[in-house]
N, C-alpha and C positions, 0 to 999 in steps of 0.2 A: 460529544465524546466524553464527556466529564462523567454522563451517566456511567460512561460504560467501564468507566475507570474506574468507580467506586463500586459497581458492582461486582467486577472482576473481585478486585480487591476483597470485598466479603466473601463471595467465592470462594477464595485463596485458588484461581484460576490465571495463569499467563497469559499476558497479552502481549502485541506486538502492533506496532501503527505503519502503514503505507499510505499514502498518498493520492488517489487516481485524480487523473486531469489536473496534476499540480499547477503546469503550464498553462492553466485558466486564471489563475489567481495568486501570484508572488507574492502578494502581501499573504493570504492566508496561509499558504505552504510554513512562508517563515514562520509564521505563529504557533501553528503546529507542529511544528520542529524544535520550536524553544520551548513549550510545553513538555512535550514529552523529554526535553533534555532536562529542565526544570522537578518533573514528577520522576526520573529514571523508567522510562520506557522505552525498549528496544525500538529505534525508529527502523525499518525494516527496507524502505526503498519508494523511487517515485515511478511513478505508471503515468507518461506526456498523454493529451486527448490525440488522439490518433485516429484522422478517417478514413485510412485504409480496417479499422478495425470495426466502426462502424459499416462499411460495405460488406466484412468479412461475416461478422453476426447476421447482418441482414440475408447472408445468403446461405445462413446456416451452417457456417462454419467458426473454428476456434480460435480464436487469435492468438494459442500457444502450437497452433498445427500448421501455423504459414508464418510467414516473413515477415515481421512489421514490426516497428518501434514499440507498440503496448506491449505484443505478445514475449519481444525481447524482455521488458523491465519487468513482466509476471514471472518472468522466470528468474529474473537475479531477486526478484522480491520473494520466490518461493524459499528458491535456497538461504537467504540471507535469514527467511523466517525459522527454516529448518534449525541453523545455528544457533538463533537465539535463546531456541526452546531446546536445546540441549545443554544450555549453560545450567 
């Protein structure tokens, strides 16, 4: 992530950090949350592993077009990203 941070940064490109399968690893979400609070990086939201979402991909379909805990936090992680990048 650090690459991508200093890349940005040369860039002069916005970035934004989410999470996915936070709920795999506590200790490294925190980490990554104090980072980015640390460097001022819009943290944008967390995406839990979800195997309804797993079944959903497998069978071809979206997990922002059905019902399920991932396909919920892509969307509050969408809009959260939208705001960031209009600051």
């Amino acid at each position: 992530m650090e690459r991508i941070v200093q890349t940005s940064k040369k860039l002069g490109v916005k970035i934004a950090v989410c999470i996915n399968k936070f709920d795999t690893n506590i200790k490294i979400t925190e980490d990554i949350k104090a980072y980015c609070k640390k460097n001022n990086i819009d943290f944008v939201g967390l995406v839990p592993f979800d195997k309804q979402a797993v079944d959903l991909l497998n069978r071809g379909l979206s997990i922002v077009d059905e019902d399920c805990s991932s396909g919920r936090a892509v969307k509050d992680v969408f809009y959260e990203t939208m705001k960031a990048f209009k600051k």
